[in-house]
SEVO-806416 format. One record per residue: residue in three letters; z, y, x of N, C-alpha, C in turn. Coordinates in steps of 0.001 Angstrom, whole numbers, plus 524288, in hexadecimal, padded with zeros to 5 digits. Layout:
SEVO-806416
> Ala,Z,Y,X,Z,Y,X,Z,Y,X;
...
***
This chain:
SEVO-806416
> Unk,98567,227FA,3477C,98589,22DA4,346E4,9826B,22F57,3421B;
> Unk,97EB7,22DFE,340FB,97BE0,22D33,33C55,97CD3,22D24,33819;
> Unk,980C5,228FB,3379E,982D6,22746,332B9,987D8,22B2F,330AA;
> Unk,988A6,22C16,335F3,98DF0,22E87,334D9,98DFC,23569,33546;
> Unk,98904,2360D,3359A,98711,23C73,3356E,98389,23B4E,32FC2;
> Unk,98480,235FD,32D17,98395,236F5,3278B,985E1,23735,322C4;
> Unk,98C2B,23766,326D8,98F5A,23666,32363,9920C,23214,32321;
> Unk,99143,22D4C,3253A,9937F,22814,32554,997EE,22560,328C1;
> Unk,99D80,22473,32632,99F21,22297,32A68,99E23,21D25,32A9F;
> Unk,99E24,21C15,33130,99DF3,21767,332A6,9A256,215D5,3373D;
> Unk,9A350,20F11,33509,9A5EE,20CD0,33931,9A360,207D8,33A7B;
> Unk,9A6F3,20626,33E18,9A38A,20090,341CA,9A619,1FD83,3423A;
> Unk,9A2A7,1F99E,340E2,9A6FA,1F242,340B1,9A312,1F112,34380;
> Unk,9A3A3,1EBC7,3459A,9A175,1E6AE,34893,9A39B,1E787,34D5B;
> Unk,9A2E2,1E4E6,3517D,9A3BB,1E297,35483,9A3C4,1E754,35A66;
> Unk,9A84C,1E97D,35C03,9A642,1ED90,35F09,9A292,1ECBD,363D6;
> Unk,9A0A4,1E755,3657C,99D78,1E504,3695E,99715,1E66D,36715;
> Unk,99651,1E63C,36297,99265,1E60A,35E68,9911C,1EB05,35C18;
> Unk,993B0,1ED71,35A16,9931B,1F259,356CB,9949C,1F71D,358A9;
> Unk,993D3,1FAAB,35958,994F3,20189,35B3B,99849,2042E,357E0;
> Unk,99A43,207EC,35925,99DEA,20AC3,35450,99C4E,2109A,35837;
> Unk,999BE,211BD,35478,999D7,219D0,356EA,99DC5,21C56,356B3;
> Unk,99FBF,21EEC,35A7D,9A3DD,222CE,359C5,9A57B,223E6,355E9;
> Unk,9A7EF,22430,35438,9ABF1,228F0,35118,9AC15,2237D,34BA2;
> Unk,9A937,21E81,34BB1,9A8D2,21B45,3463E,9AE03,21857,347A5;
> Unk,9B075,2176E,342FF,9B61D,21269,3430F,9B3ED,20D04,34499;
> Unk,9B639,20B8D,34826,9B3E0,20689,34A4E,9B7A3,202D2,349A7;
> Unk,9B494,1FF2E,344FA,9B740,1F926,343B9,9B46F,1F659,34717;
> Unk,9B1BB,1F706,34B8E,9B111,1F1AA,34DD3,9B4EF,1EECC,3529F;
> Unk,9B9DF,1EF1F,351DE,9BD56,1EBD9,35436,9C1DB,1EBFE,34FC4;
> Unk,9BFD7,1EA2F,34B30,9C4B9,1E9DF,345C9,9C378,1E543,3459E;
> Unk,9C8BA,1E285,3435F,9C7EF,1DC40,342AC,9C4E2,1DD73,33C2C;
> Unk,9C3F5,1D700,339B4,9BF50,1D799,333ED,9C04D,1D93F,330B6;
> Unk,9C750,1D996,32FFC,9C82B,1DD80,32977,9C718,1E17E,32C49;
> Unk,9C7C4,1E34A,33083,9C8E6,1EB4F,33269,9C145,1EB80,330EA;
> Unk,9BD84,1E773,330F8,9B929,1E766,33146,9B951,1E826,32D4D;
> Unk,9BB36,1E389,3288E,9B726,1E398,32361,9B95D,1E843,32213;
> Unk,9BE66,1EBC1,322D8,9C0B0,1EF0D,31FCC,9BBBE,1F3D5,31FE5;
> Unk,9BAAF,1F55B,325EE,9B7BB,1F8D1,326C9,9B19D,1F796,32445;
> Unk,9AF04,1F518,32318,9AB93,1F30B,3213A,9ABCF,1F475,31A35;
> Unk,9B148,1F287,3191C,9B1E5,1F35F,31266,9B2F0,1F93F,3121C;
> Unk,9B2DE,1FB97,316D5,9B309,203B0,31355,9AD9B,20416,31380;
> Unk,9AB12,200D7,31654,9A5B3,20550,31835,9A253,203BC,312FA;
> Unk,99EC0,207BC,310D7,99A2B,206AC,30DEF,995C1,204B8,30F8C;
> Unk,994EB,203F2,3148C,990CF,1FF22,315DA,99150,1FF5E,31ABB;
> Unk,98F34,1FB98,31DF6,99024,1F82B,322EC,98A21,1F8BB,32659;
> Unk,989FB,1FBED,329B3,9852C,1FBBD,32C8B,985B9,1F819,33141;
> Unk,981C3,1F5AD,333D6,981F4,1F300,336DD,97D5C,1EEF0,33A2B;
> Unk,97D80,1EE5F,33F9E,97B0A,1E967,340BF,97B2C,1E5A9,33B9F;
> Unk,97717,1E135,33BD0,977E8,1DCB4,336AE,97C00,1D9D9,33BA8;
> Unk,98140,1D908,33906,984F8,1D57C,33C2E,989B8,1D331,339DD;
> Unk,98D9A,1D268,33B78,991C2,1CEC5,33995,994D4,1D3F5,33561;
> Unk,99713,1D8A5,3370C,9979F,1DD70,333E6,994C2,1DE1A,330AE;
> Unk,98F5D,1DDF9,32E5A,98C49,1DECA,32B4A,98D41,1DBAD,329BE;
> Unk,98D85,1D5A6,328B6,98D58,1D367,32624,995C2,1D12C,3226F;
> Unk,9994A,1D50D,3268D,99DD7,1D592,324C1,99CE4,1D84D,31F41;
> Unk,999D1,1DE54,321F4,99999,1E249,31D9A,998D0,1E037,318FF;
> Unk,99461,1DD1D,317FB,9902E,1DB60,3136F,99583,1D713,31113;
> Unk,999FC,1D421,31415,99DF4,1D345,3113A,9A12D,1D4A1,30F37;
> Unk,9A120,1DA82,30F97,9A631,1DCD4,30FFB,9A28D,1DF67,30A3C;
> Unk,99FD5,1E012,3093C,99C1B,1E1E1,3041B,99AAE,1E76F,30535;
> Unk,9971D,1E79D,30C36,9973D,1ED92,30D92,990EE,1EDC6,30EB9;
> Unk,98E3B,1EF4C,30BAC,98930,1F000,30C67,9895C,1F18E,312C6;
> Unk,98525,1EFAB,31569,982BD,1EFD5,31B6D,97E4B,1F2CF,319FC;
> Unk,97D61,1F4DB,31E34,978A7,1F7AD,3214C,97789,1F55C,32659;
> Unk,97393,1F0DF,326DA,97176,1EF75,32BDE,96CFB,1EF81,32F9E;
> Unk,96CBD,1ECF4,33256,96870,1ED67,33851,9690F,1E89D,33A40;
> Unk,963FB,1E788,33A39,963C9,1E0DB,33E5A,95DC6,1E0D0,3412B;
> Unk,95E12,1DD2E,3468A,95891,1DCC1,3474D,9558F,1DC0A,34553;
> Unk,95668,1D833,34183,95223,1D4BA,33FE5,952E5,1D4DC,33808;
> Unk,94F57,1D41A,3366A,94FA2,1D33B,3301A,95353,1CEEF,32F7B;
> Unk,953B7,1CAB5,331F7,95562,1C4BD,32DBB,95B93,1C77B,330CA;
> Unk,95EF3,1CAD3,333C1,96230,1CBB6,3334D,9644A,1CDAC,32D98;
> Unk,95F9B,1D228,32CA2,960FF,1D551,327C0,96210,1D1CA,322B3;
> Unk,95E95,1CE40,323A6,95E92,1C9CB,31F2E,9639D,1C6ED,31F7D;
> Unk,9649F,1C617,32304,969A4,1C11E,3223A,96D5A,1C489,321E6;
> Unk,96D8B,1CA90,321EA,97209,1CD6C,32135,9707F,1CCB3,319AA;
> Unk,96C21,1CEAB,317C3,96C28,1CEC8,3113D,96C57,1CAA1,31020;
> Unk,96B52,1C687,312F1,96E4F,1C13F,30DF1,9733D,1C0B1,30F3F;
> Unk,975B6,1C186,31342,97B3C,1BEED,312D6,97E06,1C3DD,311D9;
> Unk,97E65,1C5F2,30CB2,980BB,1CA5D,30BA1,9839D,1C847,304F7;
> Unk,98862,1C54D,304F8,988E4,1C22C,2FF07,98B3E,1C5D1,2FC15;
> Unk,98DB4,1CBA6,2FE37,98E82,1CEDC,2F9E3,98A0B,1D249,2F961;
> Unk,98567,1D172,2FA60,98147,1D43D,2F7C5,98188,1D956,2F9FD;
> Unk,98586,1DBEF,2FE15,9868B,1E13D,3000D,98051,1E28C,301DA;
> Unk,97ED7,1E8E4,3019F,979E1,1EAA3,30210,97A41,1E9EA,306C4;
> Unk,9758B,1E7FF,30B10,974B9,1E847,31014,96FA4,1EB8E,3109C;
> Unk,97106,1EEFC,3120C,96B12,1F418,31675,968EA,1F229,319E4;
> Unk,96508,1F31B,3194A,960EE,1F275,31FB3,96187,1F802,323C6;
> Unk,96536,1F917,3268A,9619A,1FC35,32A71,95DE6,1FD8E,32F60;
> Unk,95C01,1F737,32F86,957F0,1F4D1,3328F,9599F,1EF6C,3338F;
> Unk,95344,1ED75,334EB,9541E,1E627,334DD,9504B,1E561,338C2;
> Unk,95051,1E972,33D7C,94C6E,1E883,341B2,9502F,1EACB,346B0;
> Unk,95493,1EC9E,3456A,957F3,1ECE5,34BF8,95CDD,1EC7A,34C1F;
> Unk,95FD0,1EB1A,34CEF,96631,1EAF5,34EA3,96961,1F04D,34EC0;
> Unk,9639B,1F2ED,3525A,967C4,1F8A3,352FB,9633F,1FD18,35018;
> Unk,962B9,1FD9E,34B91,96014,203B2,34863,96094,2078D,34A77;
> Unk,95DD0,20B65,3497A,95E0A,2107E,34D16,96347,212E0,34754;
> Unk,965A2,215D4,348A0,969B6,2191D,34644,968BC,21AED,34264;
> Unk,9635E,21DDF,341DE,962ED,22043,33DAA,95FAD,21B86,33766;
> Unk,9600F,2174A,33859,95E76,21314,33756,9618E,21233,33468;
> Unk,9661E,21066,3375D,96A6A,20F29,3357D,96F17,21253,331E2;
> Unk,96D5A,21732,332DA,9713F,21A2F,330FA,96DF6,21AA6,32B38;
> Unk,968C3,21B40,32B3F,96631,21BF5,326C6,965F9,21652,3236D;
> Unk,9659D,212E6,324BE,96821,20C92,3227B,96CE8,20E1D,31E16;
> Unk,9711D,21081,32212,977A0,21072,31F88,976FA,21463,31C4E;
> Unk,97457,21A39,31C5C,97508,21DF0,3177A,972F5,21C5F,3142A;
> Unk,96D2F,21891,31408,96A84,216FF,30E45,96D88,2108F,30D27;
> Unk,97200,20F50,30D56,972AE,20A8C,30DC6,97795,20C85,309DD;
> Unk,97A38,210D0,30CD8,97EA2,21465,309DA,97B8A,215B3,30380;
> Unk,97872,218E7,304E6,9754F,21B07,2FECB,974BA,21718,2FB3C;
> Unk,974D0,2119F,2FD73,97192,20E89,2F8BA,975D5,20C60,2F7BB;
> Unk,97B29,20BD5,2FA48,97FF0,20943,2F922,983C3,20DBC,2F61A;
> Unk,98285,2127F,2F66B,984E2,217C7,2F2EA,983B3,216CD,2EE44;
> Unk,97E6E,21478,2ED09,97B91,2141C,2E842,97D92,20F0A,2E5FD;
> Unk,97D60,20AF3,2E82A,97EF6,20601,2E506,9852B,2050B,2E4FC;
> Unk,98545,20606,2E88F,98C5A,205A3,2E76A,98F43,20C62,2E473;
> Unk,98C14,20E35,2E089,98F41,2116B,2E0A4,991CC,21621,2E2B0;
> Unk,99049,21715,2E798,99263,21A4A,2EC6D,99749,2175B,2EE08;
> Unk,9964F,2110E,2EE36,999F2,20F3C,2F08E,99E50,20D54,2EF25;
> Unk,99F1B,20DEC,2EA64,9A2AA,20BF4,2E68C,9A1EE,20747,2E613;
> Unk,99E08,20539,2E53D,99D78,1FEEC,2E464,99C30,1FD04,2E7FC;
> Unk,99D7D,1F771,2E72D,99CC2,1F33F,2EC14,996EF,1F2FD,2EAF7;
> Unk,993E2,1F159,2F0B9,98F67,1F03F,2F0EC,98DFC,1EAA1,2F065;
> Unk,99225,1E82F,2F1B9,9919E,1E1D9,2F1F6,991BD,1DF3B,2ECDE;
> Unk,990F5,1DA16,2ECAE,99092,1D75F,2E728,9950E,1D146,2E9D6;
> Unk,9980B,1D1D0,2E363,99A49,1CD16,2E523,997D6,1C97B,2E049;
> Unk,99911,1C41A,2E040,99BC9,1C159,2E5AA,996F3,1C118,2E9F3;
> Unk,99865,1BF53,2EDB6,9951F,1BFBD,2F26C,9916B,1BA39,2F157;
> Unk,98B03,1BB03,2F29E,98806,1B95A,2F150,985F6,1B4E0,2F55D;
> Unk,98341,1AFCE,2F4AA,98369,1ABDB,2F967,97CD0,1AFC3,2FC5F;
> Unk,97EE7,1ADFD,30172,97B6A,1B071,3061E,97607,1AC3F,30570;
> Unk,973A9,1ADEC,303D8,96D2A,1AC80,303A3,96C87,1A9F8,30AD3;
> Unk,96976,1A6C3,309C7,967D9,1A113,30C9B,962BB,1A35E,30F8F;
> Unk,95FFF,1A8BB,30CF0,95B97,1AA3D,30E42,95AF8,1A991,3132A;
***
């Protein structure tokens, strides 16, 4: 409600056992993987649990906005990222952020991706895709 009383539309992929979709949002989570990556390649960035979708997005060359319990989640999400796509922190201490957390994550995540890409015109990613650090 947040996001979307800021102006933002949102829809929902992953797994409908796994992920929520609020009313009134388009829900890709029972699309097979193109109906996925398709929905994934409109959006300007990918919020999310750190999970198997987040780490689609970051292939698909869609900057993420994430949340994990623990730090070395956050970490193994920034090294295994080989197109270099920007990844956000919007916490690395819970699974589930309070709302306004999260919603404030995705508008400054937007601002700084308005600015480098252009307002979006340019790709954020770098090719060719880079080998995943051993770290």
């Amino acid at each position: 409600q947040r996001c979307r009383a800021a102006g933002l539309s949102i829809a929902c992929i992953g797994h409908p056992n796994y992920s929520c979709c609020p009313p009134g949002c388009p829900d890709h989570r029972s699309v097979d993987l193109r109906q996925t990556v398709a929905a994934i390649s409109t959006a300007q960035a990918v919020a999310g649990e750190n999970s198997g979708p987040m780490h689609l997005a970051n292939l698909c060359g869609k900057p993420t906005i994430l949340w994990a319990q623990d730090q070395w989640r956050i970490n193994y999400s920034l090294r295994w990222n080989p197109f270099r796509v920007p990844i956000y922190i919007a916490a690395n201490d819970t699974c589930q952020p309070e709302p306004a957390r999260v919603c404030h994550a995705i508008l400054n995540a937007l601002n700084d991706l308005r600015s480098r890409t252009e307002n979006f015109r340019k790709p954020c990613f770098t090719l060719p895709a880079q080998p995943i650090s051993n770290i």
